[in-house]
C-alpha positions in Angstrom: 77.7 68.4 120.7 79.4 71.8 118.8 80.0 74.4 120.8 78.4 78.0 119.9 81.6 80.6 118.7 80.2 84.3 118.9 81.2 85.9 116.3 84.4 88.5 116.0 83.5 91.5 117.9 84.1 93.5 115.2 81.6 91.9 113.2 78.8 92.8 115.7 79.6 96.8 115.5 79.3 98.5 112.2 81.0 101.7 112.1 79.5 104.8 111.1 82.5 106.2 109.1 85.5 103.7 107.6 88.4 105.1 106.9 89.9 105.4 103.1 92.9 102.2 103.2 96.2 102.6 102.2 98.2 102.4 99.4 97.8 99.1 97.9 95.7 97.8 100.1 92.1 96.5 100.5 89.4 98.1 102.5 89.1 94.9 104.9 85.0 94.8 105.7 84.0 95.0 102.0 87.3 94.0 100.0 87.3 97.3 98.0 90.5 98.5 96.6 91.6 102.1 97.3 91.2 103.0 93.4 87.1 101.4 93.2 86.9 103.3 96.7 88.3 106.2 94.7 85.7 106.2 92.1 82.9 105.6 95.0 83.4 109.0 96.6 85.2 111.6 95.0 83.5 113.9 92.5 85.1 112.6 89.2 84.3 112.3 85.6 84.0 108.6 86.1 81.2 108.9 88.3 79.3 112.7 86.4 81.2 114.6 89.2 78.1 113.1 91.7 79.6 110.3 93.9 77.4 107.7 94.9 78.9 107.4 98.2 79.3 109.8 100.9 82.8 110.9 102.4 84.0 113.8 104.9 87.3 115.0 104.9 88.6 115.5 108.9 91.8 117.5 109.6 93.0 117.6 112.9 94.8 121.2 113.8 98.7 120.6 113.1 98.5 118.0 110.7 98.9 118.3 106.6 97.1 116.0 105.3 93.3 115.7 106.4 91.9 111.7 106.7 88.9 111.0 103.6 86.4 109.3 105.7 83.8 107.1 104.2 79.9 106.9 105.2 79.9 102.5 105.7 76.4 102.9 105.8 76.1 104.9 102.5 78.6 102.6 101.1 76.4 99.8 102.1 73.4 100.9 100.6 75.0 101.7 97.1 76.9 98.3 97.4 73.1 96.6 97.7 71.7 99.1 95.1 73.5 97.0 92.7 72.4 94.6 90.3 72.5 90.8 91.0 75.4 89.0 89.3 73.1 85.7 88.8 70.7 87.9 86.6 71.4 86.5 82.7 70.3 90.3 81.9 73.8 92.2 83.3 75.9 89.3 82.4 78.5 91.5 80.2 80.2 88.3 77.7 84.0 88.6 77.9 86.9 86.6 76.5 88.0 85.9 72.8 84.8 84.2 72.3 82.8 86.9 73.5 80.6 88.3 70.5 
């Protein structure tokens, strides 16, 4: 008979805010890359200065820098606004015998 593993705690809470990762590293609930998190939520020309994502910027007195914060469930919700990969219709042909 298997025995029943709950799942990782920290797959039972979703966060209200993530915060931006590092350089060179991978935001670790959705596998985004700083850069495609980049383009997500900062006003850019990439995305017609109207990111699709939500972000806050919080600064704590003292400190330079202030931390880019990222709205998971916003993030969520444009991740699922996307198109399905196994639709033949946004299948984009690439390689040398791509015509």
């Amino acid at each position: 008979m298997p025995v029943f593993a709950p799942p990782p705690i920290d797959q039972l809470i979703v966060p209200d805010f993530i915060r931006m990762p590092g350089y060179g590293q991978r935001e670790p609930r959705t596998n985004l890359t700083r850069s495609a998190l980049d383009l997500l939520i900062r006003p850019q020309k990439a995305n017609g200065f109207k990111p699709p994502v939500v972000s806050k910027l919080f600064s704590q007195a003292g400190n330079q820098r202030p931390i880019r914060l990222i709205n998971y469930k916003s993030l969520l919700a444009y991740l699922n606004s996307l198109p399905d990969g196994a639709d033949p219709a946004n299948i984009v042909p690439r390689g040398i015998h791509a015509k």
